[in-house]
LODREN-145914 format. One record per residue (C-alpha): x, y, z. Coordinates in nm, 3 decimals. Each point is the difference from the previous one (the first is absolute). Layout:
// LODREN-145914
> X:Y:Z;
...
//
This chain:
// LODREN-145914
> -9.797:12.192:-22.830;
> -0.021:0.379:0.008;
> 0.202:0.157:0.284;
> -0.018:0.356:0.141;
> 0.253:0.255:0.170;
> -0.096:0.102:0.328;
> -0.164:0.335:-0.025;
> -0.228:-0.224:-0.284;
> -0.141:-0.221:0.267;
> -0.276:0.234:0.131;
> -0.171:0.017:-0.287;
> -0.029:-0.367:-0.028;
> -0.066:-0.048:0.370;
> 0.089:0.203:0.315;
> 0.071:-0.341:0.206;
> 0.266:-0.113:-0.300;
> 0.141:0.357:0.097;
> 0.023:-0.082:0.322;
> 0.116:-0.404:-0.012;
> 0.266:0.189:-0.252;
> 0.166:0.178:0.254;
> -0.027:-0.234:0.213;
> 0.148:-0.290:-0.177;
> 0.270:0.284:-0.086;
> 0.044:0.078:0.405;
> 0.026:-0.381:0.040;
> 0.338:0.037:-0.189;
> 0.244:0.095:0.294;
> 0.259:0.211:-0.274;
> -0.324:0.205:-0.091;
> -0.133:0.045:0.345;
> 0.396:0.144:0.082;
> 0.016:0.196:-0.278;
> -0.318:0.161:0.129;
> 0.068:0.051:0.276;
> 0.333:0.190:-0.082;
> -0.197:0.208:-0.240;
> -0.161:0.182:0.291;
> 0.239:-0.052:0.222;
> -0.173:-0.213:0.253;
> 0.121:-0.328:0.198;
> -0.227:-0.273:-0.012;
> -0.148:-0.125:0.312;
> -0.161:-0.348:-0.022;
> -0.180:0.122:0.357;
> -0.162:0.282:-0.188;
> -0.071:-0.059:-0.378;
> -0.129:0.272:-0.172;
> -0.217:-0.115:-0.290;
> 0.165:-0.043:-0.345;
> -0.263:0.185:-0.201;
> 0.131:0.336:0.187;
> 0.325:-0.018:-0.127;
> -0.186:-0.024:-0.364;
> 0.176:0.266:-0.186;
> 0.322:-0.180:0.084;
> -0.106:-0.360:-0.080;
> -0.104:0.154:-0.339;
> 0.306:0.177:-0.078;
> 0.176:-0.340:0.122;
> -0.253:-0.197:-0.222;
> 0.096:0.231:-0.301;
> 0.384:-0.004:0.036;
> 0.008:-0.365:0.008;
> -0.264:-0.118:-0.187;
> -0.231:-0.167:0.193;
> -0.297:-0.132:-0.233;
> -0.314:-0.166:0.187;
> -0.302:-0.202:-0.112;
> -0.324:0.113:0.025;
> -0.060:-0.124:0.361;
> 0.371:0.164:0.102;
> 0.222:-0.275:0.023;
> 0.323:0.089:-0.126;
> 0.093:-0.197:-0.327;
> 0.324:0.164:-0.018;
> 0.319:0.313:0.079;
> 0.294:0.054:-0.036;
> 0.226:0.062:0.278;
> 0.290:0.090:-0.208;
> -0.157:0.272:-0.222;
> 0.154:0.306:0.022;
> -0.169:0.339:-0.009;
//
């Protein structure tokens, strides 16, 4: 099965793109670490959309290695990598 980084996934389909960072802001570790990146508390009473936070998810996606399939599922990361 052929798997793609994140920034890959538009070219095979915007939607993957989009169910990529999605499946990635379904993570709650990622989400944080987002979150901390721009220095923001989350509020479950006012979500902001995950695909405006894209440049961090990508960066995030990058520094731990987050490959997807072509439909952007994750297939797999690692937490532990260090950058």
């Amino acid at each position: 099965m052929k798997t793609y980084h994140l920034n890959e996934l538009p070219s095979v389909h915007i939607d993957s793109w989009a169910e990529g960072i999605s499946n990635m802001c379904d993570m709650d570790e990622i989400r944080k670490e987002v979150y901390d990146m721009v220095g923001m508390v989350e509020n479950e009473n006012d979500p902001i959309c995950p695909a405006e936070f894209e440049s961090e998810y990508t960066e995030l996606s990058e520094k731990y290695d987050f490959r997807f399939d072509s439909e952007g599922k994750i297939v797999s990361y690692n937490l532990n990598k260090k950058n």
